[in-house]
N, C-alpha and C positions, 0 to 999 in steps of 0.2 A: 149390474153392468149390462147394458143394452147393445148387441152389437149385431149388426145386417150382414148377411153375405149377398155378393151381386154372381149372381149363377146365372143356369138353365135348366128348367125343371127335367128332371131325368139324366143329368150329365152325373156320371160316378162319384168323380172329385167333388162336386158342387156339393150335390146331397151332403156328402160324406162330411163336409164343410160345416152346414147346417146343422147335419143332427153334434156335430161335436162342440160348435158355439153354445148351443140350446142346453149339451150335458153340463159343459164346464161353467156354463154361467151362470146355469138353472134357471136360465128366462124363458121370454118365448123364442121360438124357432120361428126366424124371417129369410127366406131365400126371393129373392129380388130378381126380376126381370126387368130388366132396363128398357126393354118395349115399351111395357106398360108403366114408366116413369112419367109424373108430370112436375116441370118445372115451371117456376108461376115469377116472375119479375115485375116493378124490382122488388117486392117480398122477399125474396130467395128461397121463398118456402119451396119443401121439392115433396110429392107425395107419390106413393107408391100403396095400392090397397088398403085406403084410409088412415095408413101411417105417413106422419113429414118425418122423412129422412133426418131432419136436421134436429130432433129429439134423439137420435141415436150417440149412444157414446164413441162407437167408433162403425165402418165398413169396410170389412175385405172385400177388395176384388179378387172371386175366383174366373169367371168369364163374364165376358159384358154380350154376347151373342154365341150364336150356336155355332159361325160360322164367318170369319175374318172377313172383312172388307171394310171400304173406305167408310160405311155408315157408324164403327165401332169409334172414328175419332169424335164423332158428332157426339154420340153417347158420353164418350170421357172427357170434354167439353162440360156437361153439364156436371158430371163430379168435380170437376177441375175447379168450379165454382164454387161448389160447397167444400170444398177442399179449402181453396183460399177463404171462403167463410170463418173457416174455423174447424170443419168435421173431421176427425182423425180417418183418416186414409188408408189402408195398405192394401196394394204397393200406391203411391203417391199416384194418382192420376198423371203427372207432366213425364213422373219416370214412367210411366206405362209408356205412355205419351213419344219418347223418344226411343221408343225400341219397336214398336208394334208393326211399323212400315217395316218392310224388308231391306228396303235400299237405305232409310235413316241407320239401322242398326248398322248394316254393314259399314257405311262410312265412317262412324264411330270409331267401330273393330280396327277401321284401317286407318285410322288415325293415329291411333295404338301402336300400330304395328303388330296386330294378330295376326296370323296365319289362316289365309281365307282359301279357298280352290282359287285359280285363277278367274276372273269375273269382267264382263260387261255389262255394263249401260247403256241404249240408247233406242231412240225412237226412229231410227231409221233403218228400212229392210234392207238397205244397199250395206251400213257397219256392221248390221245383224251377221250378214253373209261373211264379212270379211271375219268378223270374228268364230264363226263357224266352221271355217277354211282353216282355219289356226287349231283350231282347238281339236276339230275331226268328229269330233261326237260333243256334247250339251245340252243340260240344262236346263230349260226354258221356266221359269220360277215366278207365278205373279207375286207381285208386292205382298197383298194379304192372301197367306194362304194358311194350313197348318197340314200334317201327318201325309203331306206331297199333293192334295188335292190340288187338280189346275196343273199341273206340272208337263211338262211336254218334253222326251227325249228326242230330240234330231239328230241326225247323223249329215256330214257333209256329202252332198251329192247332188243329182241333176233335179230330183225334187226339193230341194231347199227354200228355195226362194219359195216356190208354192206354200208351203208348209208354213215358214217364215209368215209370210200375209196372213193368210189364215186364222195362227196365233197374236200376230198384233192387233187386227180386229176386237180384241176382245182384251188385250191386254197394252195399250199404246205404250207406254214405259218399257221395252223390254230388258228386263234383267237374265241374264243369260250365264254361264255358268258351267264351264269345264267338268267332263265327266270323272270323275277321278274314282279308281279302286278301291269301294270299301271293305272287298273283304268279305265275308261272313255277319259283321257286326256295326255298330256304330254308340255310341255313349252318351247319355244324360246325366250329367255329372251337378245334384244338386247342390243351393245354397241359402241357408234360411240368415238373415241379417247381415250379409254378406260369408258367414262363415260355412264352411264345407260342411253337407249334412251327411251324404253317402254319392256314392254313382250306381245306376246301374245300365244292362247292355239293352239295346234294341236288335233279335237276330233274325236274319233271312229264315225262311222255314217255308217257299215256294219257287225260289230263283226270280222273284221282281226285283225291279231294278233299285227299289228303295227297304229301308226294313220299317217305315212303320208299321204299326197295329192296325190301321185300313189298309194296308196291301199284305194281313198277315204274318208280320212281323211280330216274336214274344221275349217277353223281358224275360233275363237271365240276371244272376249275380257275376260282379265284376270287381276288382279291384287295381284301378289305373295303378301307376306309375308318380309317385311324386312330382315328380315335374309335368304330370297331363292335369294333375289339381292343380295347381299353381297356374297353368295355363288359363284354366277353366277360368281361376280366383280373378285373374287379371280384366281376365273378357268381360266379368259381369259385374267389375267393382267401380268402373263410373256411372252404371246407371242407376244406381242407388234403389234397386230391386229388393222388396223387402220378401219375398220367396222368388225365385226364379234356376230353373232348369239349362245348363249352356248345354248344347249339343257337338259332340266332339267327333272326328273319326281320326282313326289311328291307319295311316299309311305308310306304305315303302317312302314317301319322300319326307317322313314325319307328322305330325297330329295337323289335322285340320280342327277351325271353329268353323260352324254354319250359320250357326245365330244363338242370341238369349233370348230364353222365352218367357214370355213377360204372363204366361199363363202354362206355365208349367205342370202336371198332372201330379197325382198323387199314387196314381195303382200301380206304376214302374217300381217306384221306393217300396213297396207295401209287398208288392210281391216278392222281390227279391231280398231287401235287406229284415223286411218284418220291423222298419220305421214305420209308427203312424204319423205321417209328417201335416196330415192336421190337426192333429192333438200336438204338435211341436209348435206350428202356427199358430193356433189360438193360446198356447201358451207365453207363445213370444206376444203375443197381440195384448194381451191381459194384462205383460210385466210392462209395458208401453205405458201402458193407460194408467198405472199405478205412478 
């Protein structure tokens, strides 16, 4: 059984990805950079360091870059191809596909009817402001982002508008985003084939405003509430995510969603519950292919 991982060289998860395909399958070990992809039409041949892709029995995506932005749809575009080819996929390219943008997922969620912080959209500094007025404190969230990079906290006041431009320069869409209490903590509650694998917490451990791991936030073990899996289950179950992470916070007006993460990690689950949840993914991967 032949199967690719699409990583980034040195990313924990990715590796981790790698050497576990490579044990369980007893093949070779192929970690994929999607940089260095070339896709050749109409052939459809796709080659990456002397291998065509399209000899592989299957490919997970674990990250398709080191660092979110618009250039990641162009890359999933190209698996999207070999997807519809034929290539067994996980998570599907189109599901990646419709979660990765920030604003697509959220519409989603709120089509649903999940519980989101209060939220704005829009490309004008003049709504920006009105909705900052409202809110008092926000936000500021580019589209592609991950573990809070790009994020900008405002406060309403006589430098707003300044602040405001500033940030649109660089991010025309602005999504904007009610500061809300989280607390101490906040939750990654995973799901491998849709089913609930474990959760665990993300905690503050310097007083930033966020708890990821780049502002020094560390996983703890956690165990939600029935009804916060069920939340989670609901959030991530149209986008036909074959691993994915929902990110939860639990506050005084009730549980917030933030997003599903169409690239979920593996050392939250690892550290806390002592799941190896890539030897659970390559196992679900392998009973696929059977």
């Amino acid at each position: 059984m032949k199967i690719g991982v699409i990583g980034i060289e040195g990313g924990w998860s990715s590796e981790k990805l790698a050497d576990t395909v490579a044990e369980k399958t007893g093949g070779e070990r192929v970690l994929i950079n999607m940089e260095d992809v070339r896709l050749d039409l109409p052939s459809g041949d796709a080659f990456y360091d002397g291998r065509n892709l399209r000899d592989f029995d299957a490919l997970i995506i674990k990250k398709i870059g080191a660092r979110y932005s618009p250039d990641l749809l162009d890359r999933l575009e190209i698996l999207r191809y070999l997807h519809e080819k034929g290539l067994k996929i996980f998570s599907s390219p189109y599901a990646i596909l419709r979660a990765l943008d920030r604003l697509s997922c959220t519409i989603s969620l709120q089509l649903k009817d999940i519980p989101m912080p209060p939220t704005t959209v829009t490309e004008s500094v003049d709504q920006a402001l009105v909705a900052l007025e409202n809110y008092g404190e926000a936000v500021f969230k580019p589209l592609y982002t991950s573990k809070a990079r790009g994020m900008s906290v405002l406060k309403n006041g006589p430098d707003a508008r300044a602040a405001i431009e500033e940030y649109r320069a660089e991010n025309p869409i602005m999504y904007i985003q009610k500061t809300i209490d989280l607390g101490d903590l906040d939750l990654g509650i995973a799901f491998l084939g849709g089913e609930y694998l474990t959760t665990y917490a993300r905690c503050k451990t310097n007083g930033a405003w966020n708890t990821t791991t780049a502002s020094g936030g560390k996983y703890r073990a956690y165990e939600p509430a029935p009804e916060i899996i069920e939340l989670a289950r609901r959030a991530q179950a149209d986008f036909n995510l074959d691993f994915t992470c929902v990110d939860v916070a639990i506050t005084d007006d009730g549980p917030y969603v933030f997003e599903v993460s169409v690239f979920g990690g593996f050392r939250g689950i690892q550290e806390t519950s002592g799941i190896d949840a890539a030897a659970r993914y390559v196992d679900y991967v392998m009973e696929k292919l059977k």
